[in-house]
C-alpha positions in Angstrom: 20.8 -24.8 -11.1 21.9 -28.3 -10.8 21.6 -30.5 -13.7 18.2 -32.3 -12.3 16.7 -29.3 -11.5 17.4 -28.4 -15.0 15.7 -31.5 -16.4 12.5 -31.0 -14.4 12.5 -27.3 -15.6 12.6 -28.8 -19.4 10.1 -31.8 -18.3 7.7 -29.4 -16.8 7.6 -26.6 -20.0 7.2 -29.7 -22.3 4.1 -30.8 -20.4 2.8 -27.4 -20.2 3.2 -26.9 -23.7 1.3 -30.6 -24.1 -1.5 -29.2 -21.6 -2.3 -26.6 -24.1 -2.7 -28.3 -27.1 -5.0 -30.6 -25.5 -2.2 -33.7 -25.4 -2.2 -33.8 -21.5 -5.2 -33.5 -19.2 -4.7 -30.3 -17.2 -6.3 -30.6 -13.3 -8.4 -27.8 -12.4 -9.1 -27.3 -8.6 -11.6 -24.4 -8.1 -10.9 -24.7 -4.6 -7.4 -23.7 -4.6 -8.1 -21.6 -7.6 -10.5 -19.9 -5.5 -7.6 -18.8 -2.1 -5.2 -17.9 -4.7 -7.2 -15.4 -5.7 -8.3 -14.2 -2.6 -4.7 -14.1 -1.2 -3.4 -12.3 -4.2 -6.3 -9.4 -4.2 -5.0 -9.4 -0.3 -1.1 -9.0 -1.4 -2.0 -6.1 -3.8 -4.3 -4.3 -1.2 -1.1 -4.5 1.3 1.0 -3.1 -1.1 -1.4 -0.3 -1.5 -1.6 0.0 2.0 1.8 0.1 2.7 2.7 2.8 -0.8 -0.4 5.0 0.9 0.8 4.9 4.2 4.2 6.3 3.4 2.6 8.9 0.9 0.6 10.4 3.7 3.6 10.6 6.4 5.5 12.3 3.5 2.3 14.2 2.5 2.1 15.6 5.9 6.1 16.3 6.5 5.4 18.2 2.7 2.6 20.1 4.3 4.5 21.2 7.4 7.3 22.0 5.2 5.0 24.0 2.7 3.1 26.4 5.8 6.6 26.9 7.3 7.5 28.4 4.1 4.2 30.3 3.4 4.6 32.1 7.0 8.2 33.2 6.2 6.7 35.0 2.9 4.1 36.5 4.5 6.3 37.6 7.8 8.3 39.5 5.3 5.5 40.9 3.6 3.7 42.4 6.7 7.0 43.2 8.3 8.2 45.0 5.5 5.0 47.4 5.7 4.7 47.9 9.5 5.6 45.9 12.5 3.9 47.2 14.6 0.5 46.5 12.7 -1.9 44.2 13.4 -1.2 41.9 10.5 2.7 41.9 11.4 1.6 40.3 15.0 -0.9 37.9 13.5 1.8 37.0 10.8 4.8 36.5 13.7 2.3 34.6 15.4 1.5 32.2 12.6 5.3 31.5 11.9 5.9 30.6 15.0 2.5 28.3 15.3 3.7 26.6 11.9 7.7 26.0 13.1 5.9 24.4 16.3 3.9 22.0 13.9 6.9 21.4 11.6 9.2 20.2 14.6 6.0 17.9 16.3 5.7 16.7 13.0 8.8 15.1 13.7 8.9 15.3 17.4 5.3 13.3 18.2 4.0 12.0 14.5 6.5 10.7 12.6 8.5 8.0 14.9 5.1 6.6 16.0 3.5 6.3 13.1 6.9 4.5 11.6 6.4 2.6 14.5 2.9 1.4 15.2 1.6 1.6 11.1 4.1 1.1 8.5 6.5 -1.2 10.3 3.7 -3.9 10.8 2.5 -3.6 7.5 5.7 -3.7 5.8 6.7 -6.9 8.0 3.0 -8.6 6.8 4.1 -7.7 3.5 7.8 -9.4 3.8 5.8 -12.4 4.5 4.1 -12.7 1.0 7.0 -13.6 -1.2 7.6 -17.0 1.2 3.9 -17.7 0.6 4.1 -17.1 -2.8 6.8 -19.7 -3.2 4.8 -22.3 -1.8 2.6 -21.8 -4.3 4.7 -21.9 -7.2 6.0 -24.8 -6.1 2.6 -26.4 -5.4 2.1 -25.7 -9.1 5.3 -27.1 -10.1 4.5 -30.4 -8.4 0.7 -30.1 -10.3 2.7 -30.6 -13.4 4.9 -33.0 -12.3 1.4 -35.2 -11.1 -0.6 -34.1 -14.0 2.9 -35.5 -16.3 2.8 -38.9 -14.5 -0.8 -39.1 -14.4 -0.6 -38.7 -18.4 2.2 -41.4 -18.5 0.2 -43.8 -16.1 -2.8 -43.9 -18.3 -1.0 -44.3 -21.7 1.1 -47.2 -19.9 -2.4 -48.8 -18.8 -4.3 -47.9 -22.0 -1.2 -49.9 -23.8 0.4 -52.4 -22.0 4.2 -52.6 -22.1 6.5 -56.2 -23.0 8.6 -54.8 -20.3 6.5 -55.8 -16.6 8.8 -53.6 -14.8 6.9 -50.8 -16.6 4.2 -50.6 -15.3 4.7 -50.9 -11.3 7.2 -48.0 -11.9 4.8 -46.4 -13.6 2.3 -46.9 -11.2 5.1 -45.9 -8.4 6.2 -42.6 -10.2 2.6 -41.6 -10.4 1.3 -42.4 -6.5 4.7 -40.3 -5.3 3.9 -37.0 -7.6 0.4 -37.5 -6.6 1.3 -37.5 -2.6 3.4 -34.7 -2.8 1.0 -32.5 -4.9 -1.5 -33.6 -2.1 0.7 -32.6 0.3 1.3 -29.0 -0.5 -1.9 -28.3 -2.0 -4.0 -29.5 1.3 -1.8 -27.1 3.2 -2.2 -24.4 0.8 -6.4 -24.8 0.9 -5.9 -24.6 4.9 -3.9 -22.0 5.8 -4.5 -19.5 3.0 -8.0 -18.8 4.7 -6.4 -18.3 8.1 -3.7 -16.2 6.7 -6.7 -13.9 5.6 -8.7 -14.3 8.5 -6.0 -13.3 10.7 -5.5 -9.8 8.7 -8.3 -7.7 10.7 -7.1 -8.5 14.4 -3.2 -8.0 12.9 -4.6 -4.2 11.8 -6.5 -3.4 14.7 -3.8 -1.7 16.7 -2.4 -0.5 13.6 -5.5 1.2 12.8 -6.3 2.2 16.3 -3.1 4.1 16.2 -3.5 5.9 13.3 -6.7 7.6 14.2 -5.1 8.2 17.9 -2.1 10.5 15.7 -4.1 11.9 12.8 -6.3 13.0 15.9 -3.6 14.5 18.4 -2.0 16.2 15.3 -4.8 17.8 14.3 -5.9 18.9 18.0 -2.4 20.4 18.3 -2.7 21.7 14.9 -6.3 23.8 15.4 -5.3 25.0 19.4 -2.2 26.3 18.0 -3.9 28.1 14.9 -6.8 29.5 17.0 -4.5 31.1 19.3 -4.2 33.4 16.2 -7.6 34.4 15.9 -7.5 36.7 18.6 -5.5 39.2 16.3 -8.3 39.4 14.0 -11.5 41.1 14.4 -14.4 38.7 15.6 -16.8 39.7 12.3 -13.8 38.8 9.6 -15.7 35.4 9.9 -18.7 36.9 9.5 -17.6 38.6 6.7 -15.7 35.5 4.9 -19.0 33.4 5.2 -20.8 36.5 3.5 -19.0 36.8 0.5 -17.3 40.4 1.7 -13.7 39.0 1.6 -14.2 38.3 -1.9 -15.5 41.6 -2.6 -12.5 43.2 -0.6 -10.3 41.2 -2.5 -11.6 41.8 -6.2 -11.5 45.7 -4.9 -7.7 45.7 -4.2 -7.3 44.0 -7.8 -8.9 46.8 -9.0 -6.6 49.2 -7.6 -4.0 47.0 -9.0 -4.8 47.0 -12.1 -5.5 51.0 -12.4 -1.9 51.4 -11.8 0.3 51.8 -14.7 2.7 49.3 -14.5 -0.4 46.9 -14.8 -2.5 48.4 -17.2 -2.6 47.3 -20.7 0.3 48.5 -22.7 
């Protein structure tokens, strides 16, 4: 930091530390106040955006990761009994249905959604610190206006010997004023348009993620019902009765009358 950007530093914490105990007037614009807000509750909504988009790509690349797994146990297990059985085909068949949704996973979801969702809203995002500047410095110059401001009335209030005083005075105020003006008028117009503009930028953003989440989950049930046909037609039946259950709770009864689970 040079040594005049130094000395405004120190110039502006001694007027804000002036503002609070009530020595310098503070301006309050509501209007402004108003966009900031909005635009920050915008910024933290995109940063949500873009920490939940990447949590469901890696959600879903655990997922596919997680069946491909659970049909490698359960391959084993039926194998291991018979492999000829029905349940050895059904399992086969569901490993091989789960390795063809681990590789689209990577093959038709993930470069596309990278593409069409989390790159735009990671580049909207890059866009907020620059924003963000402007407005720090539009606050900077507020003190810098509300400092001269201060100095101009207590010059007017009580007149100097020196006449040179006052004009510069006068001089130094008028400049901080116009380019507080400056940045702040900007600030008040395009903040709205920045927000405005966020629906149209997420259109085809959001478009596309419905359009994946869709074709995955088509592929996803016409590959899984191909396995149904190894099963008999009333195990449905039967699962929206309550007899799985019942099936289930009878082989844990057999488990637990053997020996090596009974109590000790």
């Amino acid at each position: 930091m040079s040594w005049a950007g130094f000395k405004k530093s120190i110039n502006r914490a001694n007027t804000t530390l002036l503002q609070k105990t009530g020595q310098i007037e503070r301006t309050v614009d509501h209007e402004f106040a108003d966009e900031e807000a909005r635009f920050k509750a915008f910024e933290k909504e995109c940063a949500t955006l873009q920490k939940s988009s990447k949590a469901y790509l890696d959600g879903i690349r655990g997922m596919a990761s997680a069946q491909t797994r659970v049909a490698d146990t359960i391959e084993i297990f039926y194998n291991a009994a018979d492999r000829t059985s029905e349940g050895a085909l059904a399992a086969n068949a569901y490993k091989r249905a789960v390795e063809d949704l681990d590789h689209s996973v990577t093959r038709e979801l993930d470069a596309p959604y990278r593409t069409a969702i989390m790159e735009p809203v990671g580049k909207l995002n890059a866009y907020f610190p620059t924003v963000t500047e402007h407005i720090n410095k539009r606050n900077k110059k507020l003190l810098d206006y509300d400092a001269a401001r201060s100095k101009l009335n207590k010059t007017l209030a009580k007149p100097s010997d020196d006449p040179t005083k006052l004009p510069r005075t006068q001089q130094e105020h008028d400049e901080a004023k116009e380019v507080f003006d400056l940045l702040n008028d900007q600030l008040i117009a395009e903040l709205p348009q920045l927000l405005n503009l966020r629906v149209p930028y997420f259109d085809p953003s959001f478009e596309a993620m419905i359009r994946i989440q869709c074709k995955f989950a088509e592929e996803g049930y016409e590959k899984l019902s191909n396995i149904q046909r190894y099963f008999d037609d009333s195990v449905r039946d039967d699962y929206a009765a309550g007899q799985l259950d019942a099936q289930v709770e009878a082989v844990l009864q057999e488990m637990r009358e053997l020996s090596i689970c009974g109590a000790a």
